[in-house]
N, C-alpha and C positions, 0 to 999 in steps of 0.2 A: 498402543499397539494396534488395537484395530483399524483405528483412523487411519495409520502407514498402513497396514494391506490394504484397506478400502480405496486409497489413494492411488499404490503402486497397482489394484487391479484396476483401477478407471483409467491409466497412464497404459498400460499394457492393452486395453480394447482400443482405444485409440489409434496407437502406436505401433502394434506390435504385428501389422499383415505384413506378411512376407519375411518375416524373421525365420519361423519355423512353414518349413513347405517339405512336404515328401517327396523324394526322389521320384521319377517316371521313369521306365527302362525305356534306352533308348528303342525307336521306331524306326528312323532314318538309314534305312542301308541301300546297297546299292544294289540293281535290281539284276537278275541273272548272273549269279555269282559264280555259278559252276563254268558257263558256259550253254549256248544252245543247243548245241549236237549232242549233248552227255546225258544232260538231265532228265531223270524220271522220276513220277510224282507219288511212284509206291511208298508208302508208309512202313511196309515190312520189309525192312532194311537193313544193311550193313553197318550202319550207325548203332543198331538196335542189340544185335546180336550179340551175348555172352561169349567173351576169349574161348571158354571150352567149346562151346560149340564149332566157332571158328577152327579153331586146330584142335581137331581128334588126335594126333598123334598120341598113344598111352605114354610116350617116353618126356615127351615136348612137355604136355600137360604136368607131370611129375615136376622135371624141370621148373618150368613156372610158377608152380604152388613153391618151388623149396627157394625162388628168388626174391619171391612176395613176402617168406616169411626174414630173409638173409639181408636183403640188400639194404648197405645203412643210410642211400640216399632215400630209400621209403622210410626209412626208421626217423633218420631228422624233418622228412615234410609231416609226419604223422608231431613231431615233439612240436614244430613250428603252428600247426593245429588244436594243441594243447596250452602255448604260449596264448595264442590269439585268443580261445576259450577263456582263458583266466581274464584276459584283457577287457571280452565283453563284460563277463561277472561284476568286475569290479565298475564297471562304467554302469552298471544296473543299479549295486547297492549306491550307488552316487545319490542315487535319490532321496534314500532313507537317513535320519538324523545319524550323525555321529557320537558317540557318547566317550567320554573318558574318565578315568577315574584317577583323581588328583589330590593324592591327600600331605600334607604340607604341616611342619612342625617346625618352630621359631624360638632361640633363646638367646632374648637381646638384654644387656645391663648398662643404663645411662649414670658416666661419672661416678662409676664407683658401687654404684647402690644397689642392691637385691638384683639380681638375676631377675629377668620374667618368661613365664614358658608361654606359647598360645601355639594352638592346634587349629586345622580346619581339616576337614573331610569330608570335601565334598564330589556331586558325582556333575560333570559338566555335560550340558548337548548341545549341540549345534547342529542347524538344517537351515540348508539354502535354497528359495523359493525358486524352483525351473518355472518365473509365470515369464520371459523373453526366450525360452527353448535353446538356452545354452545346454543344460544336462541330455535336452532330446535327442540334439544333433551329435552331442558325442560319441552318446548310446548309439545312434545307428553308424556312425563311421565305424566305433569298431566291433558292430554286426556286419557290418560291409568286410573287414579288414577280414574278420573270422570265414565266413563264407569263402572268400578268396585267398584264405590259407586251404580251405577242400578242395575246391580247384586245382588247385600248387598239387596238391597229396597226389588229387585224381591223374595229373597230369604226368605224375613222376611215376607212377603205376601205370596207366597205357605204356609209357617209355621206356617201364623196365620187362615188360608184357614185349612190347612189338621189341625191342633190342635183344632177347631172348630168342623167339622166334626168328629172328633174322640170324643171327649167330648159327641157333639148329642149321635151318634151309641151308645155310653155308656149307656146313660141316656135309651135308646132305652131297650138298653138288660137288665139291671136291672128294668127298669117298666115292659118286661117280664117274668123275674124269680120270682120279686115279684109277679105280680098275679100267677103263676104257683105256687107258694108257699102259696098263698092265699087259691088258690082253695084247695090246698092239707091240710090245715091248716082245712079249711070247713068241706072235707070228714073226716079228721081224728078226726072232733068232733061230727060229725054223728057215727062212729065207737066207739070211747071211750063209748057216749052215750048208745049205741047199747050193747055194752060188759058188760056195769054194769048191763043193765036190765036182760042180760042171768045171769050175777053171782047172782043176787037177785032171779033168775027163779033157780037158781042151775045147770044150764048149763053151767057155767063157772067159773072158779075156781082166786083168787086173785091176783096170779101172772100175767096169763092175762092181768087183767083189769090194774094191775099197767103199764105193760110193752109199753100197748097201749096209757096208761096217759103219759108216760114219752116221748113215740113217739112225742105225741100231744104239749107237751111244746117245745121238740127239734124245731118243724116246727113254733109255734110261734117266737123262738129267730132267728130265719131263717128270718122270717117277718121282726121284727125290726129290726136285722143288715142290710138289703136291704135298709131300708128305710133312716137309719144313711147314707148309702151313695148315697145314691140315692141327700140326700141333699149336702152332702161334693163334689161330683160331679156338681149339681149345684151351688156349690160357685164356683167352679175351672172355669165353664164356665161366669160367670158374674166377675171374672179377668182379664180373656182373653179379654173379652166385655167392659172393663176399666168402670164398672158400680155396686152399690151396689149388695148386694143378694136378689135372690127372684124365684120364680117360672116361670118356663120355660114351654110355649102349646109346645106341640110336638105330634108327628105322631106315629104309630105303628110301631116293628121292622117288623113283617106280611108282611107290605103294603111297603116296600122298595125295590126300581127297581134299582138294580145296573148292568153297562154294563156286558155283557159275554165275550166283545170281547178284549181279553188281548194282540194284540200283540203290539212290542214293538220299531220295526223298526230297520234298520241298525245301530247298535251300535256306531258310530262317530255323526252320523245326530242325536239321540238323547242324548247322552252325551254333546253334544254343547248346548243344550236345559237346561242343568242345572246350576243353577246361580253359587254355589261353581266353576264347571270344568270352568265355565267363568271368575271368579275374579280370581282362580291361573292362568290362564295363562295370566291377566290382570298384577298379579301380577310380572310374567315371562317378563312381558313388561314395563313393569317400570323400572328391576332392567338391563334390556338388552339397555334403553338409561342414565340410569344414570350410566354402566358403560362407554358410550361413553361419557355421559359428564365429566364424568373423565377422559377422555382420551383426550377431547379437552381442558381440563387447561394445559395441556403439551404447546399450543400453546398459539403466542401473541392474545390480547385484543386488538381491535382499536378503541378508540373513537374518533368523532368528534364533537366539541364545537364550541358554540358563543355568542356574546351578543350586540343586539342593544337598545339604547336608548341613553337620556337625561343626560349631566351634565354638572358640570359652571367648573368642575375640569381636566383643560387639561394639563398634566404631571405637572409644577410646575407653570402653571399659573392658578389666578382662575379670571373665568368672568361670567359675568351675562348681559343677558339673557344666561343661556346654551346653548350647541352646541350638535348635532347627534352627538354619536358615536357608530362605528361599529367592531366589533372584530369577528376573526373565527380560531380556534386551532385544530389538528389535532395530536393525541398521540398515540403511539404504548408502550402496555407495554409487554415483552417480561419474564415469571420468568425464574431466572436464579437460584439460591438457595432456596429452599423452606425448609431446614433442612427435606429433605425426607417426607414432610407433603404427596404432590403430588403423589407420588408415593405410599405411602401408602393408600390413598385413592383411587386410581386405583386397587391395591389389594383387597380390600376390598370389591368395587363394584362388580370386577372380581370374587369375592367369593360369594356375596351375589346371582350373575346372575346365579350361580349352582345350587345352593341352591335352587333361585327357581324353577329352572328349575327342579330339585328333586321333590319338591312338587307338582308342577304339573304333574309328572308321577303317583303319590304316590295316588294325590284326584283321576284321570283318574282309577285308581285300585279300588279305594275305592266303586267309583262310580257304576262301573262292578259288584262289588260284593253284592252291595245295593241292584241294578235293580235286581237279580241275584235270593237272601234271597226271595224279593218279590213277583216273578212271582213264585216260588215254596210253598211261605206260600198260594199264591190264587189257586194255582193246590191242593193242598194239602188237603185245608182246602174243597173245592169243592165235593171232593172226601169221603171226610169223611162226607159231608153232607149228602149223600145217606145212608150210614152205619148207622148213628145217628139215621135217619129216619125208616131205617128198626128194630135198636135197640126198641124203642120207641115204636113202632107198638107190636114189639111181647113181650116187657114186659105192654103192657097191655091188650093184650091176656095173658101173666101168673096172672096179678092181681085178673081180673076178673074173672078166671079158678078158682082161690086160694081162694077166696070169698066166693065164691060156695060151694066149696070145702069143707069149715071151717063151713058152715051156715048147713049142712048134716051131720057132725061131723065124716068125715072121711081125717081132717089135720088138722094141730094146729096154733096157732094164731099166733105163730115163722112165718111161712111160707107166712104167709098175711102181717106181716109186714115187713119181709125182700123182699117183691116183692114190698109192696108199697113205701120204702126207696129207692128200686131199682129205680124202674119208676123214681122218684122223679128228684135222680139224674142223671138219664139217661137224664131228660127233660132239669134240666137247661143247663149240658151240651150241650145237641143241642143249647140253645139260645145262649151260650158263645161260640160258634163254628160259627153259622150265625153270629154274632159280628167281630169275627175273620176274616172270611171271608168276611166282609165290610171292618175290616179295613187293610186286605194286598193290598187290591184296593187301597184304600188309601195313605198309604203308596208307593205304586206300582207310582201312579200317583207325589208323593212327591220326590220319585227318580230318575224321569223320566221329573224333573224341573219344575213340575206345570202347564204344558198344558200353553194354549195362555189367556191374558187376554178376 
């Protein structure tokens, strides 16, 4: 027995560099990911910041705790986290002997003659020497595979985080264009109202009054399609909520404090921050020891065996009371033909380990160009809020000019209802622009890995 380990450990110093080698996280990425006009090199970041903090809303925040605790796609990546757990465990005890207990009782009668009984009761072990780093490489693929099951969890929490939040902000902006449509709904029955009594005065003539009536239905089916989704919108979030439908309290879009400060940090220290750039390269690590465990079936397998215990059956004598017995085996198996299995399965790892390592450049791009879309939808949208605001303003300085205008009979009611169509939708556009602008933040934060628990 010693001779074979002294052997198989002189055969393995030899033999055995580059069997077992640790993974290196990848280095290689490509350099200004975000873009050059976005980035800033602040460290106290968006990437950084706790969901609560992000959205104060009291109502939102409730919301989110009761979807973290509901939703059952968090519930299977948390079970998926638990599978992968067990999977390391067992790849750990891989190391330690195995024992079994095998105890075995026989009653054979040759030609007729006396029955004979014999017993053994013994306790068996077996341990297989990791000296070529087949058990090493295991263990770490499925430390890789578990890690990148928390990823997965982390990933599906941002998702159910930012898909909440985005649902709310909905609900937000269509309870404001509904009332904005309400209100307009109001004035434009004050006006219709208004218009018949000049056509009955003789001040005003049919076409008019129809033109203003038909305004005034437009803005009614304005009402009700808001309101059709304003509930199809609340079913989507009591989905999300893994809970029937029903009405949602919520806050005003008005009263909503979202941060100003967008930046976004050095582009490698927040890219590591995202669960996807972490499970490709998780995944980059798995295929980077399971090609070494491919590489270590090229070499022998040494197990060592034994077995003590009880029997009355000593080579061809049998006696009672039983006697100890003690056994200890030592096997080296060596493949010598495998019909090209082995080798083809080194290939194959040796492909798969590109491969991933492909994909992992590929999300690393993907990622760049996400954070990228985002920090320019919230410059953008920013921007246009001022516009919006100035639009707004002075089409209702024209309404109101036009009003006037028409009630002195020196413009015609074309002019008042194209300024009040205007307004109209000048307005809701601003709230679907404030919407927007909450949710590139959103988004912004969702690409940037979902801050810290």
């Amino acid at each position: 027995m010693k001779k074979i380990i002294l052997l198989t450990s002189a055969t393995a110093l030899l033999s055995s560099c580059g069997i077992y080698n640790k993974y290196q996280p990848a280095t290689t990425t490509p350099e200004n990911l975000y873009g050059e006009e976005v980035v800033t090199t602040d460290t106290t970041n968006l990437g950084n910041v706790n969901w609560r903090e992000l959205f104060t809303d009291p109502q939102l925040q409730v919301l989110i705790e009761h979807g973290l605790q509901n939703n059952t796609d968090l519930q299977s990546a948390q079970l998926r986290v638990k599978e992968a757990e067990a999977g390391l465990m067992a790849a750990k005890l891989a190391f330690l002997p195995s024992l079994a207990f095998t105890p075995e009782g026989v009653i054979s009668s040759f030609d007729g003659a006396k029955a004979t009984k014999t017993y053994s009761v013994p306790v068996v072990a077996s341990w297989e020497l990791d000296i070529f780093g087949k058990l090493r490489n295991a263990k770490q693929q499925a430390k890789a595979l578990y890690a990148q099951t928390k990823d997965y969890q982390q990933a599906v929490r941002t998702q159910i985080i930012s898909g909440i939040a985005n649902i709310y902000y909905t609900l937000l902006m269509l309870d404001e264009q509904l009332s904005i449509a309400q209100q307009t709904e109001k004035s434009w029955e004050e006006t219709v109202t208004s218009t018949r009594a000049l056509m009955n005065a003789g001040l005003a003539n049919e076409a008019a009054t129809s033109q203003m009536e038909a305004a005034y239905y437009s803005v009614k089916t304005t009402v009700l399609n808001l309101k059709e989704q304003i509930n199809q919108v609340e079913n989507s979030l009591s989905l999300i909520l893994a809970e029937t439908p029903r009405h949602y309290e919520r806050g005003t879009l008005a009263n909503q404090v979202i941060t100003q400060d967008l930046s976004v940090g050095v582009p490698m220290q927040m890219l590591a921050n995202r669960p996807d750039v972490r499970a490709a390269e998780r995944s980059l690590e798995q295929a980077f020891y399971a090609t070494n465990q491919a590489r270590s079936s090229f070499y022998p397998s040494i197990t060592l065996s034994g077995s003590a215990g009880w029997t009355n059956s000593a080579g061809s004598m049998i006696v009672n009371p039983g006697k100890f017995l003690a056994s200890a085996v030592g096997s080296l198996t060596q493949p010598l033909f495998a019909k090209g299995q082995l080798i083809a399965q080194y290939k194959i790892a040796k492909a798969q380990q590109e491969e991933a390592s492909l994909a992992f450049q590929q999300t690393l791009l993907n990622a760049g160009s996400e954070v990228n879309d985002a920090l320019v939808a919230c410059q953008t949208t920013r921007e246009k809020r001022i516009l919006f605001e100035k639009q707004v303003e002075s089409l209702e300085k024209a309404l109101k000019s036009t009003s006037l205008l028409m009630e002195h009979g020196t413009t015609t009611y074309l002019e008042v209802l194209t300024a009040r169509q205007s307004l109209l939708s000048a307005q809701l556009s601003q709230t679907a622009n404030r919407f927007s602008e909450i949710q590139s933040v959103i988004t912004l934060y969702q690409a940037l890995g979902g801050g810290r628990e």
